[in-house]
Structure formats: C-alpha cells, structure tokens
ROZA-263515 format. One record per residue (C-alpha): residue number from 1; residue in three letters; x, y, z. Coordinates in pm, 1 decimal, always signed. Example, Ala and Ser with C-alpha at 12.3 -4.5 7.8 and 13.67 -1.06 7.14 Angstrom:
2
+-----+-----+----------+----------+----------+
:   i :  aa :        X :        Y :        Z :
+-----+-----+----------+----------+----------+
:   1 : Ala :  +1230.0 :   -450.0 :   +780.0 :
:   2 : Ser :  +1367.0 :   -106.0 :   +714.0 :
+-----+-----+----------+----------+----------+
***
This chain:
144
+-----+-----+----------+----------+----------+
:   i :  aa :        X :        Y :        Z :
+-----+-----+----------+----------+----------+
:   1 : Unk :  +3337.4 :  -6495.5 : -12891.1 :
:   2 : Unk :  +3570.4 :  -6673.8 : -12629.7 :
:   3 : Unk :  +3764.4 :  -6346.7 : -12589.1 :
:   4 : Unk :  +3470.9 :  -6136.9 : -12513.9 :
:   5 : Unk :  +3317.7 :  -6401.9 : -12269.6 :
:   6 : Unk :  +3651.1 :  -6397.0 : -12129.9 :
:   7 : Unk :  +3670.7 :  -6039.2 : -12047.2 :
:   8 : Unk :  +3321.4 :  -6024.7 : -11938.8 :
:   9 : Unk :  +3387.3 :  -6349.7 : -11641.6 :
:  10 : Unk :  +3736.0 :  -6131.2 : -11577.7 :
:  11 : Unk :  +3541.0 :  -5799.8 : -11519.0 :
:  12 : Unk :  +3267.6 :  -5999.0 : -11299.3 :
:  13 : Unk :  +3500.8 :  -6166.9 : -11119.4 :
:  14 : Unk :  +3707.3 :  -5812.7 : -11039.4 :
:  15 : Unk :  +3412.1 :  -5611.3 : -10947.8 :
:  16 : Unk :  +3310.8 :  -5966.5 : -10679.1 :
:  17 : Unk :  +3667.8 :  -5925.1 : -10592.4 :
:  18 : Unk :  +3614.3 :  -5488.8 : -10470.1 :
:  19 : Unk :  +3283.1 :  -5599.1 : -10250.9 :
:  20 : Unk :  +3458.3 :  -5912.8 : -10080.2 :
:  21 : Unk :  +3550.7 :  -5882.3 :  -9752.8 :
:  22 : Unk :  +3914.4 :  -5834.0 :  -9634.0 :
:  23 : Unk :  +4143.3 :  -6042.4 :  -9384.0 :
:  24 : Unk :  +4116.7 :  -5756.4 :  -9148.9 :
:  25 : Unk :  +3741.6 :  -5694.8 :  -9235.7 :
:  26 : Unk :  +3653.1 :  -6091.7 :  -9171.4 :
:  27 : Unk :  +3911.2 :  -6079.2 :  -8837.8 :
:  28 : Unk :  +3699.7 :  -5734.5 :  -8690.2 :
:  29 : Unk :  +3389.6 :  -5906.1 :  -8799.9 :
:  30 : Unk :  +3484.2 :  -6195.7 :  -8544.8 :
:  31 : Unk :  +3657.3 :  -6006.9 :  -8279.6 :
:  32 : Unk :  +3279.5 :  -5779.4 :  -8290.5 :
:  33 : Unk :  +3081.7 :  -6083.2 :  -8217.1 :
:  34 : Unk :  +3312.0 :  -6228.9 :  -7953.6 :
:  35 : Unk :  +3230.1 :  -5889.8 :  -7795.0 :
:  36 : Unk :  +2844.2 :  -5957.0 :  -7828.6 :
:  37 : Unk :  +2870.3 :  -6305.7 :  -7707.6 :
:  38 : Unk :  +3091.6 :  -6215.9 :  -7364.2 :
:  39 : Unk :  +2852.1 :  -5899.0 :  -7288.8 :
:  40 : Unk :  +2521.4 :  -6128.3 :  -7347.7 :
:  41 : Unk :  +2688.5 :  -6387.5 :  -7110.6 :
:  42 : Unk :  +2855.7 :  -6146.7 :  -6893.4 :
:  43 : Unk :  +3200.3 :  -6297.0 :  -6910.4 :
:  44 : Unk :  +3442.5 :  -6103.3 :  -6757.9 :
:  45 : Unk :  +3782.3 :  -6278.5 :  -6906.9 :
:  46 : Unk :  +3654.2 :  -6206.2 :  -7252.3 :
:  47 : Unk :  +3546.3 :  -5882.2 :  -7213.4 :
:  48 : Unk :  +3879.5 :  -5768.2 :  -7043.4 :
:  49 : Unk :  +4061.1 :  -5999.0 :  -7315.3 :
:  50 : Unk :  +3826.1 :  -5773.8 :  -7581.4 :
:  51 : Unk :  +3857.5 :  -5435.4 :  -7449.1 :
:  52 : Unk :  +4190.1 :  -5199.8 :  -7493.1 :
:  53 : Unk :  +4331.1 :  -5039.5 :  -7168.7 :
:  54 : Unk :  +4272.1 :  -4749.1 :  -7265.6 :
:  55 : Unk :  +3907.0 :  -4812.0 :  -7393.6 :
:  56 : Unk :  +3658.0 :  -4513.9 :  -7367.2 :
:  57 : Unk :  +3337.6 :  -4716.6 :  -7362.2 :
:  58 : Unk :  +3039.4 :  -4398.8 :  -7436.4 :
:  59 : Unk :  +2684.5 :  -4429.0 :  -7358.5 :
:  60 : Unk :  +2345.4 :  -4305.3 :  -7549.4 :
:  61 : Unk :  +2326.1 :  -4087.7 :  -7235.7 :
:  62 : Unk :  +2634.9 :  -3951.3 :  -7212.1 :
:  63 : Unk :  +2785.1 :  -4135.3 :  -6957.4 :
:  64 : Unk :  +3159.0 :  -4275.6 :  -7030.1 :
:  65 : Unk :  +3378.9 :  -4537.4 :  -6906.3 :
:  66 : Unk :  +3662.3 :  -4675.0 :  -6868.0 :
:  67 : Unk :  +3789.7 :  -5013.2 :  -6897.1 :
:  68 : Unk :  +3706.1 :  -5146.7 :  -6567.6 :
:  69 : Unk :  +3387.6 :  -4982.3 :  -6493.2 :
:  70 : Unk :  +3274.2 :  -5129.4 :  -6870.0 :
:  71 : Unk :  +3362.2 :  -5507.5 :  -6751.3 :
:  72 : Unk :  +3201.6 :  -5425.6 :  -6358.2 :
:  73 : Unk :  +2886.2 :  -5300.6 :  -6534.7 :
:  74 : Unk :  +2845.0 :  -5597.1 :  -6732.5 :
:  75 : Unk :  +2949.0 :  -5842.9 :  -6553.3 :
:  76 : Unk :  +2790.0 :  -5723.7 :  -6216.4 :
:  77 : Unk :  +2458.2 :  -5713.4 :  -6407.0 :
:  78 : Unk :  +2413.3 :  -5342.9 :  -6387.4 :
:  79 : Unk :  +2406.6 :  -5336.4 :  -6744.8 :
:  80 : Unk :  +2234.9 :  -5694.7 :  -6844.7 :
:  81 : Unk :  +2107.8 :  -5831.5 :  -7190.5 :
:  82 : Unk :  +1883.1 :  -6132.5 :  -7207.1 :
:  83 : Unk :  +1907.7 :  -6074.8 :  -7580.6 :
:  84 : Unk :  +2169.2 :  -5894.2 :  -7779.0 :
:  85 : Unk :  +2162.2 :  -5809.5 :  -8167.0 :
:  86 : Unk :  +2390.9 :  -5638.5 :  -8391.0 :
:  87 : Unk :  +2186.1 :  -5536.8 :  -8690.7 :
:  88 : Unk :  +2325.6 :  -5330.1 :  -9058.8 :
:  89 : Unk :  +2675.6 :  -5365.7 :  -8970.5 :
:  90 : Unk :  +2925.1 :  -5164.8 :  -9160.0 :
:  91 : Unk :  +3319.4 :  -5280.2 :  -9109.8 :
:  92 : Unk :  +3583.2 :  -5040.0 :  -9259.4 :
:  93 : Unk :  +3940.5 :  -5103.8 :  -9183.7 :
:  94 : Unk :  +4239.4 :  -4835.3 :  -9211.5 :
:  95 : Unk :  +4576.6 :  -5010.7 :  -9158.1 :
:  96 : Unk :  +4575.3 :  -5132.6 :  -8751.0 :
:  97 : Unk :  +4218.8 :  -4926.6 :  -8706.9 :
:  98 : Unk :  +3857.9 :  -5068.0 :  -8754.9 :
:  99 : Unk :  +3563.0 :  -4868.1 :  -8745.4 :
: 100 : Unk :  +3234.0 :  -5066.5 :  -8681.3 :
: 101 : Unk :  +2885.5 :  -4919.3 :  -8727.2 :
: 102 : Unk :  +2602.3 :  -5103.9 :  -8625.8 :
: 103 : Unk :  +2226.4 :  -5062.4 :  -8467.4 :
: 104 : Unk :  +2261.2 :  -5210.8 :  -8132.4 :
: 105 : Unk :  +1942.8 :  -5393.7 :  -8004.8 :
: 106 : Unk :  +1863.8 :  -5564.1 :  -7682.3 :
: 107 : Unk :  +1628.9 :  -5688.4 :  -7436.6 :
: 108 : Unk :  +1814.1 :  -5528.2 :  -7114.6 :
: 109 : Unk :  +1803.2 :  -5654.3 :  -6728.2 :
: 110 : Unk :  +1994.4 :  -5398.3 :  -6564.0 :
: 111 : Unk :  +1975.7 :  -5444.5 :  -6252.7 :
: 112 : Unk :  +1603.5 :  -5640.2 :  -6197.0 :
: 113 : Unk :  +1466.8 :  -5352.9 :  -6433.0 :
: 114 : Unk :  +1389.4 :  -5512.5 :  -6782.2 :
: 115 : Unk :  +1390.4 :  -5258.6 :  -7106.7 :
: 116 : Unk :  +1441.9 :  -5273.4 :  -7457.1 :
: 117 : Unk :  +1693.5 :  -5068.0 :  -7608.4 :
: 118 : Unk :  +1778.5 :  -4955.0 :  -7968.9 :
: 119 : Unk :  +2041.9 :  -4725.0 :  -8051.5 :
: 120 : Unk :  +2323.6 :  -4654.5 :  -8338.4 :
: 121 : Unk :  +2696.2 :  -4760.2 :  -8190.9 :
: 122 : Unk :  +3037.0 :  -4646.0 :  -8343.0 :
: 123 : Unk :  +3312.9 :  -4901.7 :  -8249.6 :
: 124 : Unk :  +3699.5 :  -4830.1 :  -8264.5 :
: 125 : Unk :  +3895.3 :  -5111.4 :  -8260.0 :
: 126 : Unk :  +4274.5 :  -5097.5 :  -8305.8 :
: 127 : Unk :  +4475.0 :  -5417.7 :  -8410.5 :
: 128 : Unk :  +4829.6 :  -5475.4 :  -8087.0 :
: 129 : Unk :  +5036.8 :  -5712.8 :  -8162.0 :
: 130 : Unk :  +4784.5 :  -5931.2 :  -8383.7 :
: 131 : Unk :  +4479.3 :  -5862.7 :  -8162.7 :
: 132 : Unk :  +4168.9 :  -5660.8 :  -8199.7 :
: 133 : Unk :  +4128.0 :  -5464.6 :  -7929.0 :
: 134 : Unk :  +3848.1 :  -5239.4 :  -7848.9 :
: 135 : Unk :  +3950.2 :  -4874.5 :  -7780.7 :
: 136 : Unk :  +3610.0 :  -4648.5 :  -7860.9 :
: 137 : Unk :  +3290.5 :  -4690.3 :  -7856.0 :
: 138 : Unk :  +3002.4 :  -4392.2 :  -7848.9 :
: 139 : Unk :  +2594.3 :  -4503.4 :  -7870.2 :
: 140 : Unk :  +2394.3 :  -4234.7 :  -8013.4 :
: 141 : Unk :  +2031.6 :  -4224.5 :  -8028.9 :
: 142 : Unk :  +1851.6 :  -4306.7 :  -8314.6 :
: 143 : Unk :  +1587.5 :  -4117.3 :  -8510.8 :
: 144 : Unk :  +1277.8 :  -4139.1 :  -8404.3 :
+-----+-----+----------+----------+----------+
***
C-alpha cells in the first residue's frame, strides 16, 4: 500500500511540476506588467527601460512604430489609459524569446477623446544581457 501511494503523490507531484511556471515564464510575467504599469502612468524611463531599440510596436489599425514614437505616444498622452487590463494571458518562452498573448482592455484618453478599447495583442520579448526587452508587438482585432 505505501508503494502505490507513493507512486501515485510522485506522479501528482510530476504532472504539478509540467503546468508550473518557469524562471523565464515568472521573469516575462513581471517584465509584462511593469510594461502595463509605465503605459497606465505614462512613465517614460520605464517604458524606454522596457522597450528594445529595435521594437516594432503594431497597432489594431495598422499603424507601426518605432521605439520613440511608442514612448512619445504614451507619454505625450496621445495614446492615454485611465484603466489598463491584461486579461487570458498566455506566456511561452523559447530560450532568450517570450511570446505573450493576451486580450488587451482599456478605458483610453487619447488625446481629451475618451474610448474603450478591446483587442487581442501578440508580445515579443527577447531576454539582452539578463533583461526582458520588448521587441514586437502586433494588436489584432477581436471577433466580434
């Protein structure tokens, strides 16, 4: 009897073990909502601390940009959130490459003009010299 309840807490335990979270997983996981928190708050030395040079930073609309014109929109208030949510996220982590799914949802100010958005988001994030950095992300519209 102890040898099968032994084998039955070992094959729990290892199956717990496969849908635990990596070190990478947990570290993306963090580096994702320092992202949230410094574009709700607009805070430019996070955001360019966040964000790859290279980042390609893609719109539900089409529009892309770069680095810069990512941190200007934010933090400029072009592109404002009084409230910022990432909902169903998905983390899966490749080596020094993160891919982050998520349903973004906000209550925008861009500008003086207040909206509510809801789209899907893909997020690249590739890991330089023990940093997350932010190189892709592409919104998509969600079905209706």
């Amino acid at each position: 009897m102890k040898k099968i309840l032994t084998m039955v807490l070992l094959l729990v335990l290892s199956v717990s073990q496969s849908f635990a979270a990596t070190p990478n997983q947990t570290t993306v996981e963090q580096t994702v909502e320092s992202l949230r928190l410094a574009m709700l708050n607009a805070d430019k030395a996070q955001l360019e601390q966040l964000a790859s040079t290279n980042l390609s930073y893609g719109h539900s609309n089409a529009m892309v940009e770069n680095k810069a014109e990512f941190v200007e929109a934010i933090v400029s208030g072009r592109s404002g959130f009084t409230t910022l949510a990432f909902q169903d996220q998905s983390i899966i982590t490749d080596g020094d490459t993160a891919i982050v799914r998520h349903t973004f949802v906000a209550d925008t100010n861009n500008s003086g003009i207040i909206g509510k958005v809801k789209i899907g988001v893909m997020l690249v994030f590739k890991n330089a010299d023990g940093e997350w950095k932010l190189l892709a992300r592409q919104a998509y519209k969600l079905p209706q």
